[in-house]
N, C-alpha and C positions, 0 to 999 in steps of 0.2 A: 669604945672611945666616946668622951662626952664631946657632942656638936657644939661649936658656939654658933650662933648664928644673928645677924642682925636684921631686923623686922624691918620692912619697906616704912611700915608704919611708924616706926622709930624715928622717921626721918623727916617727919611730918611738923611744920611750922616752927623747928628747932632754930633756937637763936645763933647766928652766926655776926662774931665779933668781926668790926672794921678794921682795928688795930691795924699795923704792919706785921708781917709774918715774917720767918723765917723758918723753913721746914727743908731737914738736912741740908745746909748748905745752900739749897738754892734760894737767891734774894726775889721777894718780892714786892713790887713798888707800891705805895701807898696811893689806898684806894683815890684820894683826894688831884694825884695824877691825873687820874681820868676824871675825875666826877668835873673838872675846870672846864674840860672839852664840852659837857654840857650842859656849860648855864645859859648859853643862847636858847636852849628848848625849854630850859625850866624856871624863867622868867615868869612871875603869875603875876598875870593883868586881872586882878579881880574887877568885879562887875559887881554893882546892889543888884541882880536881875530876881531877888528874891524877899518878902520882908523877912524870911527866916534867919536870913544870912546870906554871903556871897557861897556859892558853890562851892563843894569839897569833891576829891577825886581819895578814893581807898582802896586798898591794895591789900588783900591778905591769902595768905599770909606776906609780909613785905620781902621778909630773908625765908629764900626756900633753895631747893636744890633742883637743877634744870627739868629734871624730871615730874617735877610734882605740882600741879595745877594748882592755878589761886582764881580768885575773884575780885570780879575790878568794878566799886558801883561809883556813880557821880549822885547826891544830894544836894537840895536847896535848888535845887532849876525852877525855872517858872513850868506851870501846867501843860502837856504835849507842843514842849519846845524842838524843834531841831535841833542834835549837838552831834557831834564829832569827834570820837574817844580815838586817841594817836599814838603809837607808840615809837621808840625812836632807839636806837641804839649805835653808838660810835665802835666799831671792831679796835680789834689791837694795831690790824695795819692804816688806821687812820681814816677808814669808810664808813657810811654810814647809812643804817640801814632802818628801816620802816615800815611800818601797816597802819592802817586805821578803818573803821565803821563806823557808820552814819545810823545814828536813832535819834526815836521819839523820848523824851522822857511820859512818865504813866503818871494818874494821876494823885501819885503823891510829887512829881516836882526828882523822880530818881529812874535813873538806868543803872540795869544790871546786866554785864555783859554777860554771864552765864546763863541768865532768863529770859531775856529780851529778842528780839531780831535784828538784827542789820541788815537795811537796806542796800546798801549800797559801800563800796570801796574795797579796801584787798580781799574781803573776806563777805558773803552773805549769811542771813541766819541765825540760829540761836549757835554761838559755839562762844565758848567759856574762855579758850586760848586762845581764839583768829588773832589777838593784837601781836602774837609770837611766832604763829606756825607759816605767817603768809606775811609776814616782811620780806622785804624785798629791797635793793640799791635804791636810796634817793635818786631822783631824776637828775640826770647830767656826770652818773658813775661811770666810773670806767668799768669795760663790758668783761662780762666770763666772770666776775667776782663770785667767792667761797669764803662763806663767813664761818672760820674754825675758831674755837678758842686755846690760844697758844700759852699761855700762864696760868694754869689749874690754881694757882693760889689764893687768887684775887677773881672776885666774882663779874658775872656778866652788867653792866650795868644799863637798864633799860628805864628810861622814862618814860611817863603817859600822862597824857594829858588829854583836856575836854575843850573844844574848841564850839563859838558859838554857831549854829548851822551845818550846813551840810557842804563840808570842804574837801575836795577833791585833791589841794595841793597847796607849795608855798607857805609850808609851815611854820618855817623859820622866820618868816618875815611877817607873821601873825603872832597877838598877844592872846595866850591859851586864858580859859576861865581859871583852869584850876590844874597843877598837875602833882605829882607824885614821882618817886624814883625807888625804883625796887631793884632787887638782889638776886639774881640766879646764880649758884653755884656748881661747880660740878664734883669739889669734891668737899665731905664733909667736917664737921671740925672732928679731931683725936685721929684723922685716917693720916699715918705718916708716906712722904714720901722718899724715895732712895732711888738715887741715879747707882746705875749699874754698866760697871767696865772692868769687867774682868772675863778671861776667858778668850777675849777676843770679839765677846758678845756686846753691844751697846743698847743700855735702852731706860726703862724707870719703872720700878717694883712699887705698886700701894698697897701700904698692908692698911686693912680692915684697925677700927678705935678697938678696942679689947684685948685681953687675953689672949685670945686664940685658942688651939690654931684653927685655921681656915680652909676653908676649899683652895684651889688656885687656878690661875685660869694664866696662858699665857695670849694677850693680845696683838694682832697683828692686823695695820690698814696696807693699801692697794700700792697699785704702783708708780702713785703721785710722788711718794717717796717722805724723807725726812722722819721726823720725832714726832707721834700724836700724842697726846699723854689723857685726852679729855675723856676717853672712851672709858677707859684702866680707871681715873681718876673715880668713875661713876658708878663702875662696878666693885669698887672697892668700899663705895660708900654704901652698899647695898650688902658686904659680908664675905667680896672672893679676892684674895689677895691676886693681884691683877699686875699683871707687867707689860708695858707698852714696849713692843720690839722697832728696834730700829734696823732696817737692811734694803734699805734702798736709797739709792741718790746718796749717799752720806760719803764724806769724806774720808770717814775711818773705817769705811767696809768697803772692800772690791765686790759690788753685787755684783756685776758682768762673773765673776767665778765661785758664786755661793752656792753650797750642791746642802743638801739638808742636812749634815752636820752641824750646820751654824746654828739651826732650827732646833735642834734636837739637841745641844751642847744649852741653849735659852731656857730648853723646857726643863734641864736638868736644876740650873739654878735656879727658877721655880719650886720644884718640886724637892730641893734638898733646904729651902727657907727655914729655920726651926716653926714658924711662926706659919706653916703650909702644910696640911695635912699629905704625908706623901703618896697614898693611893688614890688622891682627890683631886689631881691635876687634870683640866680641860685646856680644849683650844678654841679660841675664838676668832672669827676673821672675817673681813671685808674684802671681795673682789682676789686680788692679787692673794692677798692672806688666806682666803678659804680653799683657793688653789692650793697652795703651802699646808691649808691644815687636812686635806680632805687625804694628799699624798703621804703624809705623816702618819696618820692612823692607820692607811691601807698596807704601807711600806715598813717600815720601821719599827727596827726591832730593841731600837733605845728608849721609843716615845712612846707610852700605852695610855694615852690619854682617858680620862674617865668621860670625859662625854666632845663633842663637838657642834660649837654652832659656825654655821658659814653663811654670809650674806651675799646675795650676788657671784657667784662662783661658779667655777665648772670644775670639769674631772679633764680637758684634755691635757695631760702634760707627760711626758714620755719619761719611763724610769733612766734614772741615772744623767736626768739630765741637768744643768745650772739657772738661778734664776733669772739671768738674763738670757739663757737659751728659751726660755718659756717666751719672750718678745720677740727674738728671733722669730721664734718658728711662725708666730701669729702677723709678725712684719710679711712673711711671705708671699700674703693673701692682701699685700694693702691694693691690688689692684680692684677688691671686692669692697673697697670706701667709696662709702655713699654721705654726698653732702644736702642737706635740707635749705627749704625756702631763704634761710638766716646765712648760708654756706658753712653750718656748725657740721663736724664730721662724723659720720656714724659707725657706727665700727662691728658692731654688732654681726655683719654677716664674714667678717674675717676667722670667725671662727662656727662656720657653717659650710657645709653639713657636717655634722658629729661623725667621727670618724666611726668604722667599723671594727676597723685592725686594732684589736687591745692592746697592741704593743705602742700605742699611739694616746693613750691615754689612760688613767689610774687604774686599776684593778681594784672597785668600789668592792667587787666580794669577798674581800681580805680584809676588808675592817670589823673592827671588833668592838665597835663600843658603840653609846645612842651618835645620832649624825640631826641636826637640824637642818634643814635648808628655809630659807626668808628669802623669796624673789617677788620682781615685782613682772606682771604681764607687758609694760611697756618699756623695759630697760634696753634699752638703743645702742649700749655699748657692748652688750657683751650677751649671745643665748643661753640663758641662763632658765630659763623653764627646760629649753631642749634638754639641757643638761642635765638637769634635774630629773625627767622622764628617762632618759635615757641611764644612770645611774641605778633609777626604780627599777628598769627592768635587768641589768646588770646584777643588780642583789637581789632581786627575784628568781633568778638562776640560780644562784649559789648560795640561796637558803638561809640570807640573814637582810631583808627586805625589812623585818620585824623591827630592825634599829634604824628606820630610817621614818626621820616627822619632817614630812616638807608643808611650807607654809607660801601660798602664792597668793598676791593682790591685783586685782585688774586696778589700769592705770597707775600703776609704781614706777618706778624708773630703777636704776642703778642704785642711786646714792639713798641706799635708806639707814639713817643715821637714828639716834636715841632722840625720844618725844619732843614736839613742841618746835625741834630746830626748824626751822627752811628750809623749801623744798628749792633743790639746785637743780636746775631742768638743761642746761649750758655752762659748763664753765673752763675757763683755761686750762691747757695742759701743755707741758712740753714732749715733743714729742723729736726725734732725731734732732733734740738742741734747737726746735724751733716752738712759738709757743704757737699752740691752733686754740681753737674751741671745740671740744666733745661735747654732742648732745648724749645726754644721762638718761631722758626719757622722764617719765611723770608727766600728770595734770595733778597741782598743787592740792587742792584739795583731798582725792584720794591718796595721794602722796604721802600727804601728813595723817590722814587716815591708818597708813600702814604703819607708819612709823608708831604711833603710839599704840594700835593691838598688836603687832609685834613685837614691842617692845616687853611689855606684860608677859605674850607666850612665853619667848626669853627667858625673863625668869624665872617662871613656870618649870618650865624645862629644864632650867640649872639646879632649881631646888630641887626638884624631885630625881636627877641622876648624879648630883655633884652632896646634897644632906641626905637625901636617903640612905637605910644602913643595909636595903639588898641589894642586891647582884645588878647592876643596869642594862649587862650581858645577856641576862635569863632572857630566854624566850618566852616573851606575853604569850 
């Protein structure tokens, strides 16, 4: 079979049109909606503070995809100035979110945030991304917020700008030297997308720009619930026709009674796409989803997935049972919630100690195919190293250990999401129809650390058992 495949590199400084879009069906609103929300930050107060010229702020690449790093330098400053590089971005649900670092300009009169240090503000150090990966709520947000992006069509839009001295805050009510607005995408241009309702199944297929056909991957988040489509969106721009599953909270699916048919009924329209290689189906999953996919592989005799990555996940969930019984069961134990200094709730030991009695959770030594694990050592909601360990030594039993790559970060948390995003260390949930706050766990820095070598293993990992043409089975 000839692989098509698309290069990470492919994806590298590619021009992405503002036009308005329309891809199958679903409308999406023109960029210029948003960009109005922020012209309060992209007001430029130029200054002569140079005889070269007033300052410039540059951005490159400008149009890139979430994933993929740029460089941010300011020009024309006077000699070992103090300035203040900002970045700023307004979400879809109307919040608005921030970072910045404090430098010296060197002595040509320029700062390079990928070469330079910051002293001081969300981020220290030489780091090329801090203006992204450690924003955070404007002061006077409302609290718990989760900055996801809900419209894959229309890009992130983030400004930066260069403020003079070393400003801690009050951005909005200051005239920047210089600023810039740039483009993060998640999904690429030519990558189509297609809502899918048939079956009974609800969710959104992206198939890969090309030919085909493709690997395919079926994706599934936690059990915050609703439509994610960013995750799918970004995997598809990387070459795996990707489908974001919907089954939970939603109005068209009774979760409280999903038993893994629904699961397996998903992965079928996956894997029968003409445009889907059909022995090259994987599953991909966050929390609640890696739960879903770890039992799929072990169990199931419809879903033979080619490989399996799981974030944050465990193995307890009891055969034959629904996925709202999986909350049941773990509701049982809320006498073991622990709340932190903030009264955010921890949850983490509701599902401790790992049970012994196998009939009590997945029978890891029945799966058949590669299994990734990506946890982090300080995720608060959920034991998920335990888990992991515990698993290890479950398929070290039974003789296929061999297919299992667990990847762990000290100071991770819960939510390790795709490069560059924020680290969410608290954020709202509803929980019995009430909203609390879950601490997630993280220290920001290493956080955003894992996210981005994680990220990399990932598709590491996917190329070599989802394009490679041996056996992903074989015993190394």
């Amino acid at each position: 079979m000839n692989l098509v495949r698309i290069s990470r590199g492919i994806l590298s400084s590619v021009y992405f049109t503002t036009r308005q879009l329309q891809v199958s069906g679903h409308k999406c609103l023109r960029l210029s909606h948003y960009t109005k929300h922020l012209k309060p930050w992209i007001h430029r107060g130029f200054s002569s503070m140079s005889h070269t010229g007033p300052p410039v702020v540059s951005v490159h690449p400008s149009r890139a995809m979430v994933d993929e790093a740029f460089k941010v330098q300011v020009e024309n400053l006077p000699l070992g100035s103090p300035v203040t590089l900002h970045s700023v971005h307004q979400s879809e649900d109307k919040d608005y979110w921030e970072a910045f670092g404090h430098y010296f300009s060197d002595h040509r009169g320029t700062v390079s945030v990928a070469d330079d240090l910051s002293c001081g503000g969300t981020y220290t150090g030489k780091e090329a991304m801090g203006l992204l990966w450690s924003m955070r709520p404007v002061p006077g947000s409302r609290e718990g917020l989760r900055l996801r992006k809900l419209n894959v069509c229309i890009p992130q839009l983030v400004n930066i700008s260069v403020y003079s001295g070393h400003v801690g805050g009050g951005f909005r009510e200051q005239d920047p030297l210089a600023s810039v607005l740039t483009e993060r995408w998640y999904m690429a241009p030519g990558v189509r997308r297609i809502g899918i309702k048939e079956k009974g199944v609800r969710g959104t297929l992206f198939i890969p720009h090309g030919p085909g056909p493709f690997p395919g991957l079926l994706d599934m988040w936690g059990g915050g619930g609703g439509l994610l489509e960013y995750r799918a969106a970004l995997l598809a721009s990387h070459g795996y026709a990707s489908m974001a599953l919907e089954y939970f909270n939603s109005a068209e699916v009774n979760t409280a009674e999903l038993e893994l048919t629904y699961f397996e009924t998903a992965f079928n329209i996956v894997r029968d796409h003409p445009q889907v290689m059909s022995d090259r189906v994987g599953l991909f999953g966050l929390s609640l989803g890696s739960i879903v996919s770890i039992s799929l592989a072990a169990w199931s005799s419809v879903v033979k997935p080619r490989c399996c990555v799981c974030i944050s996940g465990n193995h307890t969930y009891a055969r034959g049972g629904t996925i709202g019984g999986v909350f049941n069961e773990f509701f049982k134990n809320l006498h073991k919630v622990r709340m932190d200094e903030n009264n955010y709730e921890i949850w983490r030991g509701m599902g401790l100690p790992i049970p012994d009695d196998i009939s009590q959770k997945v029978d890891v030594g029945k799966i058949n195919c590669p299994i990734l694990l990506v946890n982090g050592n300080d995720d608060q909601n959920c034991p998920t190293v335990e888990s992991a360990e515990d698993m290890a030594q479950m398929m070290r039993a039974a003789g296929n250990e061999h297919l299992l790559t667990r990847l762990k970060y000290p100071d991770a948390g819960h939510l390790i999401e795709p490069p560059y995003s924020p680290h969410f260390r608290a954020t709202k949930f509803l929980k019995d129809g009430q909203k609390v706050i879950l601490l997630w766990g993280g220290t920001t820095k290493p956080h955003s650390d894992a996210q981005e070598d994680s990220w990399k293993k990932i598709f590491a990992f996917l190329e070599q058992n989802m394009y490679s043409s041996s056996d992903p089975r074989a015993k190394l």
